[in-house]
C-alpha positions, 0 to 999 in steps of 0.5 A: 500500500502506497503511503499517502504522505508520498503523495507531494514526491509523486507530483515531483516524479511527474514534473520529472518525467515531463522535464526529463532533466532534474535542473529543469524540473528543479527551476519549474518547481522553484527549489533547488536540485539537491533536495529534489533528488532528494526526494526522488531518492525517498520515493523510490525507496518507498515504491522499492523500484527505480524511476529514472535511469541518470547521465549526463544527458539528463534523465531517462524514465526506467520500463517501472516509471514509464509504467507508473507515469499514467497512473501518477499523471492522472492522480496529479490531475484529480489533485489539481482539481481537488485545489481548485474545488477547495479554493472556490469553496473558500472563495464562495463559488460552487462546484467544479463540474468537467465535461468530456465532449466530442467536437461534434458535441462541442459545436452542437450542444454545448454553447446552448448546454453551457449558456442555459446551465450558467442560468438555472446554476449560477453557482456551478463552473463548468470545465470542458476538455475535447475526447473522442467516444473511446475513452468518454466511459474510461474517463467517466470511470476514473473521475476524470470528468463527471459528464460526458457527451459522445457516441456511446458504443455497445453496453455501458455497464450497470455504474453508467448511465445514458440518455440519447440526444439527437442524430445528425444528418451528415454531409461531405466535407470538400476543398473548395476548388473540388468540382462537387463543391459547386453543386448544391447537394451531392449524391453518395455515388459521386463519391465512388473515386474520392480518397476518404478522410475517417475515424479509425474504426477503435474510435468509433465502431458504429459511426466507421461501419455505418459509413462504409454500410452506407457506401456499399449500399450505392455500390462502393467502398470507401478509399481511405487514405488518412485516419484521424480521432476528430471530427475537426482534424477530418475538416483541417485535412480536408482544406489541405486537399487530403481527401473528402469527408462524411461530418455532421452537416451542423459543422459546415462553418468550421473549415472557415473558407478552406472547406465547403461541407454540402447535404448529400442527396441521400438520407445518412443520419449516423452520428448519435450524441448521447450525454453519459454520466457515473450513477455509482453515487447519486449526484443531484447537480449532475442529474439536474445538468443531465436535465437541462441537456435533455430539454427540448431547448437544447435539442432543437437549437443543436438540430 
């Protein structure tokens, strides 16, 4: 069992690896080196393992450090977040709630979400980070955030709860030199020859399969020649000329002028948002967020 009053020389580790030189590490912290080695010294004699591999050169993380690295970087963070919590307790503000969120999300139902929630619960702050629906269940499992709003894949398990929110319509995302940018809609056979920009299927099983189902049901399948973890990757590549891309048709002013998203003449609504959040401990704030995302408000302003 790891001793609690290490807690101060984990966060020394993690500075550490990210500076990969204890002189550095030292000048961030503002401290001296010798008590820094110090204290990486007592840790690895409390965790009976050796974290960092010294030279000249600077500091290299041993196979044991690089193994515990994720785990301390993320009870780092839930640190971090706890100090926040704590200085606007005294400071007389609310709670710290943090969402998890798509880009397709982010875009969408967000700016409504957050706007009506700074209404109803003045005294809540919202924290956003951007993930992709692979890792919304992990994240909502460890704590790293409280509510997340994403594709959810498959059975989420008996600690997790979901709502489904809406399906979009997709469209195709095209450089605008591209000669079916020019038309006012595109059909899926158009896009037989394209070089095609997509999610790896880890990512998102549903939304590649559905994808490809919908292009073997007009007779093709989909060339793709570039993978990325978001939808605002997809449309960066897209204006650089890598490729077209099948996204939600809400984003057409995301590319700005590099990119010109049009409908498809034919009906491929696959993206599905759904808000999940953990159920292990009743949270009435959570539960009343979750409320607010689920009224009708939200749902119409996010078609």
């Amino acid at each position: 069992m790891i001793n609690f009053r290490l807690l101060k020389h984990l966060y020394l580790f993690s500075v550490v690896a990210q500076e990969r030189h204890f002189r550095r590490a030292a000048a961030r912290l503002g401290m001296s080196q010798p008590p820094l080695t110090e204290q990486i010294q007592v840790l690895e004699a409390a965790l009976r393992v050796k974290l960092f591999e010294r030279s000249s050169k600077g500091v290299q993380l041993t196979p044991e450090g690089t193994a515990i690295l994720p785990a301390v970087q993320k009870l780092v963070l839930h640190m971090e977040r706890l100090e926040v919590a704590v200085q606007e307790a005294i400071s007389g503000k609310g709670r710290v709630v943090t969402i998890g969120a798509i880009t397709s999300a982010m875009a969408s139902l967000l700016p409504t979400l957050i706007a009506q929630v700074k209404v109803a619960m003045p005294d809540v702050k919202l924290a956003v980070i951007e993930i992709d629906s692979a890792e919304a269940l992990t994240a909502l499992g460890d704590g790293t955030i409280d509510i997340a709003f994403a594709r959810m894949e498959g059975e989420t398990g008996a600690a997790i709860s979901t709502r489904p929110l809406l399906t979009e319509q997709l469209g195709v995302a095209l450089p605008p030199w591209h000669a079916l940018a020019r038309q006012p809609v595109v059909s899926m056979r158009d896009l037989a020859d394209e070089e095609f920009i997509m999610f790896p299927r880890r990512v998102s099983p549903s939304f590649f399969d559905g994808i490809v189902s919908a292009c073997h049901s007009h007779g093709f399948t989909p060339r793709i020649l570039h993978e990325t973890r978001s939808v605002a990757s997809q449309i960066a590549l897209v204006g650089c000329s890598q490729g077209v891309a099948l996204v939600p048709l809400g984003l057409q002013n995301i590319g700005g002028d590099t990119v010109v998203v049009r409908p498809l003449r034919e009906e491929v609504s696959l993206v599905t948002i759904a808000v999940a959040w953990s159920n292990r401990v009743p949270d009435p704030m959570i539960e009343q967020i979750v409320g607010i995302a689920t009224s009708t408000d939200v749902k119409s302003v996010a078609l």
